[in-house]
N, C-alpha and C positions, 0 to 999 in steps of 0.2 A: 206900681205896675198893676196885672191885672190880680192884685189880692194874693200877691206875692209876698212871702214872708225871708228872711234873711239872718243872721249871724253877725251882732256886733260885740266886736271886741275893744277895751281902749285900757290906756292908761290910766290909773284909779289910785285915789289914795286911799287912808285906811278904812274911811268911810263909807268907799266906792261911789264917790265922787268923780270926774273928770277932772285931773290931774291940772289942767287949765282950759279956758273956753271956747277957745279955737286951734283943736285938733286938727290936721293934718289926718288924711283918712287913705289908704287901699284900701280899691277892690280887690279882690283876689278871685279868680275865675281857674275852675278845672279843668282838668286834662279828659281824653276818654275815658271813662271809667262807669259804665251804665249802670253798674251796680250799686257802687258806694257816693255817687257823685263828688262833692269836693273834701268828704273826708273819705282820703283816697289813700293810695300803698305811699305814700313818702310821710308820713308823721305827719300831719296836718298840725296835732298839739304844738308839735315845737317848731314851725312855719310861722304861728300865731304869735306865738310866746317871742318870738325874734324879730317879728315887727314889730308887737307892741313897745318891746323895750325899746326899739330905735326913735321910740317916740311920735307911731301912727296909730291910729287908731285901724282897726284889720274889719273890715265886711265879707261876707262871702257867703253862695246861697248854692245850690244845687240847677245848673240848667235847664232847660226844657228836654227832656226823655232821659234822663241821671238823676241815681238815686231817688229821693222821696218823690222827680217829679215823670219817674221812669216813666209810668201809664197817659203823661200829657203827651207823647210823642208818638205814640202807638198807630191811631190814626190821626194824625196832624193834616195830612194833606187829602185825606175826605173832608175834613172841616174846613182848611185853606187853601184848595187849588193852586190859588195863583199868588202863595205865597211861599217863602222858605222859612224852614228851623233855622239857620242862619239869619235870617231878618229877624224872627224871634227873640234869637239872643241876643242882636244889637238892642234892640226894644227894649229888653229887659235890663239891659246892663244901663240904657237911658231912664228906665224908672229907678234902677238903684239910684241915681245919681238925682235923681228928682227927690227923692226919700232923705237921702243925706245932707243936700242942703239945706232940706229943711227943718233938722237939727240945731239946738242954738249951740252946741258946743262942736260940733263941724265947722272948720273951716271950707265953704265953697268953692274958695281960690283954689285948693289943697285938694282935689278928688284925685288921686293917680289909680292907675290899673294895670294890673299886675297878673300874668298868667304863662300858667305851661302847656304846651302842645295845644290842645284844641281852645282852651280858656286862652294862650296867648295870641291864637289867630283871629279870635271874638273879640278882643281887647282892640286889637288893632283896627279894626272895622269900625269899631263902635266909636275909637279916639278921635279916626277919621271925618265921621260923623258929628260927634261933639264936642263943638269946642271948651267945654265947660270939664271937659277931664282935663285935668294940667299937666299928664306925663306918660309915659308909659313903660312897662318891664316888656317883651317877649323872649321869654325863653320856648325854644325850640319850634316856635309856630307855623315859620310857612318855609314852604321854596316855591322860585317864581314860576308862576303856572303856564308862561306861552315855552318853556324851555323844559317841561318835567313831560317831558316825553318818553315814552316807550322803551329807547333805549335808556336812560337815566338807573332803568334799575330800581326806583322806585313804583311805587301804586298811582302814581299820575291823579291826573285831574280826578279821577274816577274813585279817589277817596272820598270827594266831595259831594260827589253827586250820585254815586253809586252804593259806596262800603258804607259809606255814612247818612246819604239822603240829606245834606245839609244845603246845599246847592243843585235844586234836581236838574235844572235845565244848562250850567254848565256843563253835561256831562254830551249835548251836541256837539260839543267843540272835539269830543275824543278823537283822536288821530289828526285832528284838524287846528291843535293847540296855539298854534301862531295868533291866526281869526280872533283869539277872546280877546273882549274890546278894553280891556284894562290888567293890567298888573300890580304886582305887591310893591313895586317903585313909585305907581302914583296914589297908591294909599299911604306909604310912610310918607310921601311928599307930602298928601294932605293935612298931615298932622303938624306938621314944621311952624314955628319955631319950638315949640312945647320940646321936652327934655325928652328922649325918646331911649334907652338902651334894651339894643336885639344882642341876645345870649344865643348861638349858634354853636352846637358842639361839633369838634372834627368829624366823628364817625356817628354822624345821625346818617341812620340807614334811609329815613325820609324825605332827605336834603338834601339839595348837589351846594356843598360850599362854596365853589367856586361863586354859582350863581348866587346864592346868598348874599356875597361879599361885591357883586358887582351891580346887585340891586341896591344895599345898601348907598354901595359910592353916589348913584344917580339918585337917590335921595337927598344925598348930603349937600349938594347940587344946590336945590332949592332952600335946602339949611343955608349956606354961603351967601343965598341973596338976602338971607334975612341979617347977614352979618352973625350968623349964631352955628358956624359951622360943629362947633365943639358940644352944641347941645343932643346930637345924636353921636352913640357910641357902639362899635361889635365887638362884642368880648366873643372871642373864640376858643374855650375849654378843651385841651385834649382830652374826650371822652366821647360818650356814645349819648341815644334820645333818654334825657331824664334828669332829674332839676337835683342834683347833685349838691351834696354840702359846700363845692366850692362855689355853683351857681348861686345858692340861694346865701354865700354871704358875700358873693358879688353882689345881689340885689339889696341886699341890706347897709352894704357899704357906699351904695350907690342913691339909694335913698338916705339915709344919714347926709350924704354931703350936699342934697337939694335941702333937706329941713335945715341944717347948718348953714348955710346960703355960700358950703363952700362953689357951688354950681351957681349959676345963673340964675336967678328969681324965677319960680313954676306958675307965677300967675299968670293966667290966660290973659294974650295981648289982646 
C-alpha cells in the first residue's frame, strides 16, 4: 500500500522459523475504536495467540483515521473530494493482500479476513472485490441498508455517511433508503463460492436480525448455483454488539475445519 506498515504474526518454531512454508494467513480488521485502532478493548493478545495456535498465520494493522493512523483521516476529503474512507479501506485491505502474497511462506491460496463491526463491514467490501481473499468472518458488521430505516430503531444509513463519514454521499439516500442502488445481499452474493461465515448476535442494538437473516438466505441463493450452498454459514449468538469468547471460538472453530479441509477447499476458483 501507500507505505503502509502492518503486524505479522505466525506460527514459529524454536528458532522462529515458520513452522512450515505455506501458511495459511488472517487478516484481521478492527472495530470503531479511533483511538486504539486494532489493539482494541477485547484482548487483542489473546485474538492473536488463538489464531495462531489454530495454525494461521494473524496480520492486522490500524485503518485509515484509528490509532497510529488517527491524523490520515482528519482531512481526507480536502485531499480526496470524490473519494471515500471506505474505498480507502478496501484499497488497503488489497495492498495487505498484495504484501502477503508476496511472502514465500504465505500461502496465497490461503488470505482470509476476518473482522468485527466496522473491520467486518471492510472485510466484506473488500472480499467482494477481491477475489484473491479466499474466505471470510463477519462478525457483527452490517444490517441491510434499503430496510434500516427510521423506524428500525437504529442509526440508519447515516452511520455511514454522517457519524462516521465513511460513505459521504450515501447519506442522499436518507429517508429515501429504498433508491440505493445496491445492498449487503449482492455484495455477499459477490463473494460466493469462497467460504463465508456472518456472526449476527440476537441483541445487536445496530441490526434488525430479522433482515440480517433474510439477506443472508438471498445470498445463499447464489451459493446454491455454485452447488456450494453449505459454504456460507449465520451463527446467531444469544448476545448483544461484541466479539464475545463464544464468537471468537466460533471463528476459530470455523477456521480450523477450512485448514483441516473438514470444510470445502478455500482456494479461489
Amino acid at each position: 500500500g501507500d507505505q503502509l506498515f502492518g503486524y505479522l504474526y505466525f506460527p514459529a518454531d524454536d528458532k522462529g522459523k515458520p513452522l512450515n512454508a505455506s501458511l495459511p494467513v488472517v487478516i484481521y480488521l478492527h472495530e470503531y475504536d479511533y483511538s486504539k485502532g486494532f489493539n482494541s478493548y477485547h484482548q487483542v493478545e489473546s485474538l492473536i495467540r488463538s489464531v495462531v495456535e489454530s495454525g494461521f498465520a494473524f496480520f492486522s494493522y490500524d485503518m485509515i483515521g484509528f490509532g497510529n493512523r488517527i491524523e490520515e483521516g482528519t482531512r481526507f476529503y480536502d485531499r480526496y473530494p470524490h473519494w471515500s474512507k471506505m474505498g480507502k479501506m478496501i484499497t488497503d485491505v488489497i495492498g495487505a493482500v498484495d504484501a502477503l502474497s508476496n511472502l514465500d511462506f504465505i500461502d496465497g491460496s490461503k488470505i482470509l479476513v476476518a473482522g468485527y463491526s466496522l473491520g467486518a463491514n471492510v472485510g466484506l467490501y473488500a472480499a467482494a472485490m477481491d477475489e484473491r481473499i479466499a474466505g471470510v468472518v463477519s462478525v457483527a458488521g452490517f444490517t441491510p441498508m434499503r430496510t434500516n430505516t427510521a423506524d428500525k430503531g437504529t442509526e440508519g444509513i447515516k452511520a455511514l455517511s454522517h457519524l462516521h463519514g465513511l460513505i459521504p454521499r450515501l447519506g442522499f439516500f436518507a429517508g429515501h433508503e429504498s433508491r440505493i442502488p445496491y445492498d449487503y445481499h449482492e455484495i455477499l452474493a459477490c463473494i460466493a463460492p469462497r467460504p463465508m461465515l456472518i456472526i449476527a448476535p440476537s441483541m445487536d442494538k445496530d441490526a434488525d436480525l430479522n433482515d440480517v437473516s433474510k439477506c443472508v438466505g438471498e445470498a445463499a441463493k447464489v451459493y446454491n448455483l455454485y452447488g456450494n450452498k453449505d459454504k456460507i454459514e449465520l451463527f446467531i449468538p444469544e448476545d448483544y454488539n461484541r466479539y464475545s469468547e463464544e464468537m471468537r471460538e466460533k471463528t476459530f472453530t470455523w477456521l480450523q475445519n477450512i485448514l483441516t479441509k473438514q470444510n470445502p477447499e478455500i482456494s479461489v476458483p
